[in-house]
Structure formats: structure tokens, C-alpha cells
C-alpha positions in Angstrom: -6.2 -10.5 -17.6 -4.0 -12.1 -14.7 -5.1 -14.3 -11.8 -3.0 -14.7 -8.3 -4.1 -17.4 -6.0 -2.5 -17.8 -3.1 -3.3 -20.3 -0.1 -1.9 -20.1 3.7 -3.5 -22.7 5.8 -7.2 -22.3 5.0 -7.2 -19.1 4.3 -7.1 -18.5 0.6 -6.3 -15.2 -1.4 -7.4 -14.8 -5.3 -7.4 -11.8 -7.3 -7.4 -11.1 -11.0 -6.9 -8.1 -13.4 -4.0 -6.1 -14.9 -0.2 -7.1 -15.0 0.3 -4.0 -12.8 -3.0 -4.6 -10.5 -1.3 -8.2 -9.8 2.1 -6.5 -9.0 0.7 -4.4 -6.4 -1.2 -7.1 -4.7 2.5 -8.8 -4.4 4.0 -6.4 -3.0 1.2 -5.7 -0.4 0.7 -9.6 0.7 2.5 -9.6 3.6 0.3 -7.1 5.1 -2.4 -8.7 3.8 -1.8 -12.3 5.5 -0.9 -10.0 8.8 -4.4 -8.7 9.1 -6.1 -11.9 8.5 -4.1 -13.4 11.2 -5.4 -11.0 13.2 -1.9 -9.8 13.9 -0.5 -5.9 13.2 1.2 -5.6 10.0 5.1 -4.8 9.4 6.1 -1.9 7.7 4.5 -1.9 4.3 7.9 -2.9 1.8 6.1 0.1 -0.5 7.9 2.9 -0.5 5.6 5.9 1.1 6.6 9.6 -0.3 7.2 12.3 2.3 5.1 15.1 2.4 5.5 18.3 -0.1 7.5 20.9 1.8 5.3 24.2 1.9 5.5 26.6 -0.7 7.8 29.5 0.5 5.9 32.3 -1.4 2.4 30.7 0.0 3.8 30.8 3.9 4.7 34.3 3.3 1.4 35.4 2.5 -0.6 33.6 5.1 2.1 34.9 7.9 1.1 38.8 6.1 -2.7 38.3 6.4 
């Protein structure tokens, strides 16, 4: 078990749990700290997957029916 405390100001930010639980709160803190501030977040620095191209066999079928 891991604890992150982190403190901006007044506002305050504590989480605990798993080495990888921890590690995705890090990466997602600057969009954390954006929204309470009220403000709209960057980018997220995660990477975000594109979507999985269609199946060619399953477009054929639904362009057939």
C-alpha cells in the first residue's frame, strides 16, 4: 500500500493503494489540479488509442444485407 499527498494552495490531494494505482494518479494530476481550479484541462499526457479499423469481412456483410 502507497500514499500520494499532494498540496496546491489549500487545496489538498491524497490517495493510497497499488504501486500502479499511484502511477496513474501521477500521470493524471495535471488534469486533476485543472478542474479544481475550475479551469479546462490540457490534453491528458496519457496516450489515448485510436479506434479499431472495421473488420473488412464484417462491412461486407452488412453492405450485402
Amino acid at each position: 500500500m502507497h500514499t500520494l499527498r499532494l498540496r496546491d494552495g489549500d487545496r489538498e490531494i491524497e490517495v493510497s493503494g497499488s504501486a500502479a494505482f499511484i502511477r496513474q494518479v501521477l500521470d493524471d494530476i495535471p488534469e486533476l489540479w485543472a478542474r479544481l481550479r475550475g479551469e479546462v484541462p490540457a490534453q491528458p499526457s496519457r496516450i489515448r488509442m485510436p479506434p479499431p479499423p472495421v473488420e473488412p469481412a464484417l462491412a461486407g456483410v452488412a453492405e450485402e444485407a
